[in-house]
C-alpha atoms as a printed R data frame, in Angstrom:
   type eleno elety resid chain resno       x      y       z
1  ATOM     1    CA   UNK     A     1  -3.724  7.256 -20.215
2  ATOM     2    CA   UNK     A     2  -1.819  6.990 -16.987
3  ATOM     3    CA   UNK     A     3  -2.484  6.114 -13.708
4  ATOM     4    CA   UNK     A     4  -3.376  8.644 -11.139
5  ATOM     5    CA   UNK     A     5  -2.875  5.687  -7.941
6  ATOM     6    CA   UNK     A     6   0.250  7.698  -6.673
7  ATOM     7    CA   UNK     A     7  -2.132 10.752  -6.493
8  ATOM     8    CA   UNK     A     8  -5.189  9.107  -5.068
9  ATOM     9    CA   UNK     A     9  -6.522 10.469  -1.751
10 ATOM    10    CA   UNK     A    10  -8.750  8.144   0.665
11 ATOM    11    CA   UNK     A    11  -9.927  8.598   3.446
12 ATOM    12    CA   UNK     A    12 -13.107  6.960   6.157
13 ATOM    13    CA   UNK     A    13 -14.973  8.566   8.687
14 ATOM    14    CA   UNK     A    14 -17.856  7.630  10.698
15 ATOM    15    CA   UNK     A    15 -20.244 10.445  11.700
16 ATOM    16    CA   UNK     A    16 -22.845 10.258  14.835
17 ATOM    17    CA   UNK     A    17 -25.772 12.033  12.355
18 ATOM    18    CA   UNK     A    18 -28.159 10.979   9.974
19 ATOM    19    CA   UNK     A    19 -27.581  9.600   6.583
20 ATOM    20    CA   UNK     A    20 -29.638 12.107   4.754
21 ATOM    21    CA   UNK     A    21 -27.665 15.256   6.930
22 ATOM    22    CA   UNK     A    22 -24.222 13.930   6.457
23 ATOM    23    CA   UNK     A    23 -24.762 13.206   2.631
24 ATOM    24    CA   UNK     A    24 -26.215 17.590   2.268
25 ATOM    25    CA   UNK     A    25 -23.094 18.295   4.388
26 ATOM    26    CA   UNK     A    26 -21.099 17.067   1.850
27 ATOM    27    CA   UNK     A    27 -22.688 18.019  -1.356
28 ATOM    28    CA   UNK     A    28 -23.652 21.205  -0.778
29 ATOM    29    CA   UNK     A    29 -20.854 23.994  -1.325
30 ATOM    30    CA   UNK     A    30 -22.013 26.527   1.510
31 ATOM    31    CA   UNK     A    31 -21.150 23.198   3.942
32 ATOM    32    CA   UNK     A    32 -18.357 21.947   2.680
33 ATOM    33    CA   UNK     A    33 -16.712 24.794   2.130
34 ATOM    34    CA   UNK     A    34 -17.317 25.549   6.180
35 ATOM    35    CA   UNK     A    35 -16.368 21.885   7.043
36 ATOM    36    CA   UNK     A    36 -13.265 21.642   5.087
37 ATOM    37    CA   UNK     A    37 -10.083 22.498   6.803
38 ATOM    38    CA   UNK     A    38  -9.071 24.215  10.383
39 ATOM    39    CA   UNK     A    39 -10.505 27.089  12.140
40 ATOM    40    CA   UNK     A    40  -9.608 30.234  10.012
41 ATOM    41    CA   UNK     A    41  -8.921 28.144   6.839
42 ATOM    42    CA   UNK     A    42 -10.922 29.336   3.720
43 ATOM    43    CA   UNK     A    43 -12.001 27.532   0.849
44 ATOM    44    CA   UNK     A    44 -13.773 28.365  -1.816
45 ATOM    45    CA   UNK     A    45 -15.925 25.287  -4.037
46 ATOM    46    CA   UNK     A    46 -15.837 26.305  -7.710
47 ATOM    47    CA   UNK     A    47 -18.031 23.386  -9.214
48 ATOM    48    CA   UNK     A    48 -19.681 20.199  -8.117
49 ATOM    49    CA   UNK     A    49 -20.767 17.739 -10.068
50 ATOM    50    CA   UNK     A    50 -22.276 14.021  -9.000
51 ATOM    51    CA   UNK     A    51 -23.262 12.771 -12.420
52 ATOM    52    CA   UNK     A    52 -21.971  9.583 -13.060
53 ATOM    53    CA   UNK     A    53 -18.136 10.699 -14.520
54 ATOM    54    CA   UNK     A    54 -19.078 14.239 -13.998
């Protein structure tokens, strides 16, 4: 198997909002999908999955 390192992403950010509100902002598709991205770009979330490896 090779190495995905030259493909990795990362990236920190410190939000001014509750644990709980921040974690639903990212997990839930209708948020992210808002979040992600300028003003008048669209995204579309096709699957999410926070298993363990999922």
């Amino acid at each position: 198997m090779s190495s995905t390192a030259d493909r990795e992403i990362a990236f920190s950010r410190t939000f001014n909002a509750p644990r709980d509100l921040t974690f639903e902002a990212w997990t839930r598709p209708e948020h992210l999908d808002r979040w992600m991205g300028p003003r008048g770009f669209v995204t579309e979330t096709l699957a999410m999955d926070f298993r363990v490896g999922g």
